[in-house]
N, C-alpha and C positions, 0 to 999 in steps of 0.2 A: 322440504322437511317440515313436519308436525310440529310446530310449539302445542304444550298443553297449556291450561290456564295457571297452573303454578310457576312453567317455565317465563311465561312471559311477565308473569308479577314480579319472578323474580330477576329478568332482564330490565324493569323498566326500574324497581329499587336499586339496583345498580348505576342506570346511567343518574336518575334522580340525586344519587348519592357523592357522584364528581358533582355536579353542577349545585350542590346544595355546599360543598367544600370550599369549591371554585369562590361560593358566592360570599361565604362566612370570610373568606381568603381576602376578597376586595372588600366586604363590612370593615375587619379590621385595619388595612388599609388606611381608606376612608377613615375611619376615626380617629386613628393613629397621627395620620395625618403624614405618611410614608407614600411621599413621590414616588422613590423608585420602584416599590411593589406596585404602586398603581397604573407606572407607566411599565412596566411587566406585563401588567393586566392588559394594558390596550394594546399592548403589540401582540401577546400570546395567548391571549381569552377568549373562549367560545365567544360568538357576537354579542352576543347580551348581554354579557362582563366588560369586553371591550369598549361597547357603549357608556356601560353607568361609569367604567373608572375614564373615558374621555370626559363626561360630564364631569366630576370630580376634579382633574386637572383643570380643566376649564374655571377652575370655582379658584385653585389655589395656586396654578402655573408653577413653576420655577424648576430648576437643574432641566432633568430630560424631558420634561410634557413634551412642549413644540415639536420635537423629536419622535415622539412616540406616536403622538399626533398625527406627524404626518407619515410614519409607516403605517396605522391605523388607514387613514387615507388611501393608501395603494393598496389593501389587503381586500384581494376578490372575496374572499371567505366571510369578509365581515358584515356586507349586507348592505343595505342603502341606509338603514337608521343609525347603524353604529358609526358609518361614515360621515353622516351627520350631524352627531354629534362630536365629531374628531371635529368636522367641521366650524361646528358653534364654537367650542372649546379657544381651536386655533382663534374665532374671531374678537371672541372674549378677551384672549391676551393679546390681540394682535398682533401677533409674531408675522410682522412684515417679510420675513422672510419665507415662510410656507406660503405665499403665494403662489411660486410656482406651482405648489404641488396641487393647489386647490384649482387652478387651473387645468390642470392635468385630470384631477378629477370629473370637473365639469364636463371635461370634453365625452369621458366615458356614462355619465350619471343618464341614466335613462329617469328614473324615478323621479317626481315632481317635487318632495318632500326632502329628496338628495338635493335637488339641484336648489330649491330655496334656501336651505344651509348654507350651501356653498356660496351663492349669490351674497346669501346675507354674510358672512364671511368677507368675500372681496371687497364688499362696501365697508367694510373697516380698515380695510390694508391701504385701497387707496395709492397704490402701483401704476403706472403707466399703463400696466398688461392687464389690471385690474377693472381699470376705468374702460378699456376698450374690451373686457369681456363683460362687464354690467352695462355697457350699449348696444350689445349685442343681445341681451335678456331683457332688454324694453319690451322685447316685443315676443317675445318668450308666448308658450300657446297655455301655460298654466300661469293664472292671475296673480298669485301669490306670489310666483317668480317672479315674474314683469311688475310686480308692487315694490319687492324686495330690491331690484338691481334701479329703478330710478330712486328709491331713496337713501340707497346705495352712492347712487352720483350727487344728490344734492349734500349729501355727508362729506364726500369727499371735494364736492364745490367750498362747501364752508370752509373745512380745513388749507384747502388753497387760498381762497381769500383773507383767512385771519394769517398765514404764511406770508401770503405778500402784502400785507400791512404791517404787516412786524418788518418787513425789512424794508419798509418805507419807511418806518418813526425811527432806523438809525443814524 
């Protein structure tokens, strides 16, 4: 079927017109300073809403981020950046407990930029299953990654070592 030049200006005002709401929707959000619409946003937002409000929870965590987070995380829909930043997000609050998920993601992340997230992410959890997936990104074929999972493990060296020195001065 023909679109004429009207039809389509006025298909593309229409979708510009969700994602211009969508985005005024997460601004206010964002300012407001309302977790749950944000984490709404990351679990049910076009990608690139998903994205800016994982960023935003990342900045302010608390109730459902980690959550949203890590459904943001399994959402094929949402892209390698938005997962990304779910990722950064999750590693900002360290929510020790989305490791799994971040895990789970790695395994799928084609993207080089996904998997440095992610990396950088585990290098704050600092997990058993953590430490043995940033040793396995040592040698990762993108530099960025293999930068991120060893300084990843000397993070999580430190924090061992200042752990078992605390429970040596008891």
């Amino acid at each position: 079927m023909f679109l004429g030049k009207s039809s389509l200006l006025l298909l593309l005002l229409v979708s510009l017109s969700g994602c211009a709401t969508e985005g005024a929707e997460l601004e206010a959000a964002r300012a407001g300073g309302n977790v749950a619409a944000l984490c709404r946003a990351a679990e049910t937002g076009t990608s690139w809403v998903a994205g800016d409000a994982a960023r935003a929870l990342g900045r302010t965590g608390g109730g459902c981020a980690a959550d949203a987070l890590i459904a943001l995380l399994a959402r094929a829909d949402a892209g390698p950046w938005a997962r990304g930043e779910a990722a950064f997000a999750l590693g900002k609050l360290q929510a020790a407990a989305a490791a799994p998920a971040l895990l789970s993601a790695l395994e799928r992340a084609g993207h080089p930029e996904e998997r440095y997230a992610l990396v950088w992410a585990l290098g704050r959890m600092c997990t058993p299953e953590a430490v043995s997936a940033l040793e396995e990104h040592v040698s990762d074929t993108d530099l960025f990654v293999s930068r991120a999972a060893r300084k990843g493990l000397l993070e999580c060296g430190k924090r061992r070592a200042e752990s078992d020195s605390g429970r040596g001065a008891l």
